[in-house]
C-alpha positions, 0 to 999 in steps of 0.5 A: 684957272687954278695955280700954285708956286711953292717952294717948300723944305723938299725943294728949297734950302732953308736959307732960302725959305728962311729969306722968304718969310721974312716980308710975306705979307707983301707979295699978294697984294704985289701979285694982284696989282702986278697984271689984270690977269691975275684975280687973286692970290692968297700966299702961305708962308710957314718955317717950311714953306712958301707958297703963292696960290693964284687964280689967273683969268682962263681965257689968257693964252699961256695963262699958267706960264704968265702967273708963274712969272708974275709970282716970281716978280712979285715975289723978287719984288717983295722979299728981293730974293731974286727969281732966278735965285729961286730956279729949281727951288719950286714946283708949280701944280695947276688945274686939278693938281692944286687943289689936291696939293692944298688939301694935303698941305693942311692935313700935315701931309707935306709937313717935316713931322707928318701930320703936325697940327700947326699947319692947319691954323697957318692955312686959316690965317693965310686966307684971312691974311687975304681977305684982309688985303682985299686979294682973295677970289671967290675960287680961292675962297671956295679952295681954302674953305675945302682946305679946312673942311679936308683937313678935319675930315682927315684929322676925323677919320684917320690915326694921322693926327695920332701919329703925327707930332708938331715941331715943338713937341718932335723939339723937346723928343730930341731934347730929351738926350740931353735932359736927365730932369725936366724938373730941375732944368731952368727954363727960358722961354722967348716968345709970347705967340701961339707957338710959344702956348704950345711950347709951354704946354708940352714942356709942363707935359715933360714935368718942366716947372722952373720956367721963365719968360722974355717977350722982345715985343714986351709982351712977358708979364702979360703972358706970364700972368696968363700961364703962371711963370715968370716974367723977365724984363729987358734989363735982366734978359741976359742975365737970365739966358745965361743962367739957363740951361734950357732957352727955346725962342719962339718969335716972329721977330725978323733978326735973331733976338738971341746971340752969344752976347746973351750967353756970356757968364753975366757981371756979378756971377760968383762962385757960389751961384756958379755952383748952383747954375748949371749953365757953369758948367757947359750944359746949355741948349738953345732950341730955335723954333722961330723963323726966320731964325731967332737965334744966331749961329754963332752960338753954336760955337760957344763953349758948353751950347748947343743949338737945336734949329728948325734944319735939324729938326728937319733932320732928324723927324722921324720915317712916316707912319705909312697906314695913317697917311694912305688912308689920309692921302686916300681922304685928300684925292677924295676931297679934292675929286669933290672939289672939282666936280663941283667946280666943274657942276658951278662953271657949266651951270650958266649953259644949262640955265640958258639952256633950260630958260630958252626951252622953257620960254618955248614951252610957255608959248605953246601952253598959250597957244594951246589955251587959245584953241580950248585945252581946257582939261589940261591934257595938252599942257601935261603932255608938253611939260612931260615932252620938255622933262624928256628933252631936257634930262639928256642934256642937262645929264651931258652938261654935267658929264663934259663939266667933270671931264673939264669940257665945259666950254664944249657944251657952252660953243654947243649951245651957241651953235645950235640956239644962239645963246650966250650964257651969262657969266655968274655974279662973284659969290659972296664968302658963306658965312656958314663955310668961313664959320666951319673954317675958323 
């Protein structure tokens, strides 16, 4: 069976979701070596969410209740928040709610800005992180893959996408109270990953053309190279940042890589530059995109700055663009329904192979026999053939049926019943090249 834990800006604080994110990469392969019932795990980690998706072994009693208590060990064992921290900061979806949950999550159903376009890379990248550590499972496969197909179907078919804004861009619309010129800003930008790509796109888009930017991981000329601005050594990150008047961070760094020792009017600032800088004269705003938070809160309380975070944001994203989302929601529950039914159609399809296998040997040793007595003409043959297609359709129809309705294991006892027979289980599928190609 299909499980998901989730702790998400809905549930849980973003303290607490900001605590989560700092050692992700741990907790699946926590999970799988933590108990033989657990198959697979593929955890999801963004600023707004933490996930853990886990395939549990059906026939465990209690399967559901064990997974969620594996998740939560593994999970205080990983990040060492402890479980009982994490009461009433998650909810749990399992069977058919999860791949529904799923769906919605990469279409940007569940984001804080409905619709942002992130979240879908950040699902790709959690079942690649996965397969990676060796902790996927084919059903997980099967799930992520689907993930993405709904997502640009969603994206496809629907004003969604139209509507809805990632967090830089919602960002830079708060920003944009505080900013007469983007053109005349001075900005710094502190990060060199996908969000910081993003960030620079949108701020050009807005007119920004004086911007610099600093990498913690050394990383700046690189970057700048790339997009054409300016890079800023370690020796002259403070200085920079305090003759700014726009700072956005954007890193995976795990402690705050911007404090108010960064902002302090820097040794050597004299009147006449102070003339010119407009940080001198308390316009400064300091946008924290990265999580766990880039910058430290403190700043907040200098003089002339102001900080802009991820709970803010969170705040202040704008009322859901209703018409988009039914008719993204009404894509997701139709993806989902698919994904069932064909779940359902794989996990039956042993019982109706035994089935047929066993009536086609029958049918093999008739034929024979009506060879040895003269069916020369084949009329015999043609008749018992026709006879096993009649026979067959009725219960082959009904395999199916009790498959979608989550009985197959009815029509297996059945089979068992009547015939003796035990369905071989499938072989563990390999990953589709075409699918995890579709999905990249």
């Amino acid at each position: 069976m299909l499980l998901c834990v989730t702790a998400s800006h809905k549930t849980a604080s973003f303290d607490l979701l900001e605590r989560l994110s700092r050692t992700p990469d741990d907790v699946a392969p926590t999970l799988v070596g933590m108990t033989p019932c657990v198959q697979g795990a593929v955890v999801l980690a963004t600023c707004n969410r933490f996930e853990a998706y886990v395939e549990m072994d059906e026939p465990v009693t209690a399967a559901g209740a064990i997974g969620v208590e594996a998740v939560l060990e593994a999970v205080e064992a990983a990040t060492g928040v402890p479980a009982t921290e994490l009461d009433g900061a998650y909810t749990v979806h399992s069977g058919r709610r999860v791949a529904e949950h799923l769906f919605s999550v990469a279409s940007g159903l569940e984001s804080v800005v409905s619709g942002e376009g992130e979240i879908a890379g950040q699902v790709r990248r959690a079942l690649k992180s996965a397969r990676k550590e060796g902790t996927t499972s084919p059903e997980l496969e099967r799930l992520f893959q689907r993930a993405s197909q709904a997502q640009r179907k969603v994206k496809n078919v629907t004003a969604l996408g139209r509507a809805g804004r990632s967090l830089v861009r919602l960002a830079l619309e708060l920003a944009d109270s505080r900013i007469a010129d983007w053109s005349a800003e001075r900005v710094l930008l502190v990060g060199t990953g996908a969000y910081a790509a993003v960030t620079l796109a949108t701020l050009r888009e807005r007119g920004a053309v004086d911007i610099s930017v600093y990498s913690p991981s050394g990383r700046a000329e690189i970057f700048a190279a790339k997009h054409g601005i300016r890079p800023v050594a370690e020796a002259d990150y403070a200085r920079t940042a305090a003759r700014s008047s726009l700072l956005i961070t954007c890193t995976t760094a795990t402690e705050p890589v911007l404090g108010p020792q960064h902002l302090q009017a820097p040794a050597g600032l004299t009147a006449a530059s102070a003339a010119t800088c407009p940080v001198a004269h308390g316009n400064q705003l300091v946008v924290d995109l990265g999580m766990p938070r880039n910058v430290d809160p403190a700043v907040a309380t200098l003089e002339g700055v102001a900080l802009l975070d991820l709970e803010t944001i969170r705040l202040h994203a704008p009322l859901e663009e209703l018409q988009a989302t039914d008719a993204a929601r009404s894509v997701v529950r139709e993806a989902a329904d698919t994904f069932h039914v064909v779940g359902a159609r794989q996990s039956v399809t042993p019982s109706v192979i035994a089935l047929r296998s066993h009536i086609f040997s029958l049918l093999d040793s008739e034929i024979g026999r009506a060879r040895a007595r003269g069916d020369e003409d084949g009329k015999v043959e043609q008749a018992l053939r026709h006879l096993t297609g009649v026979l067959l359709h009725t219960p082959t129809t009904r395999a199916h049926e009790l498959a979608a309705a989550g009985r197959a294991d009815d029509f297996a006892a059945a089979l068992s019943t009547l015939y003796g027979l035990t369905p071989e289980a499938p072989a563990a599928s390999a990953v589709s090249p075409l699918d995890d190609a579709a999905s990249a």
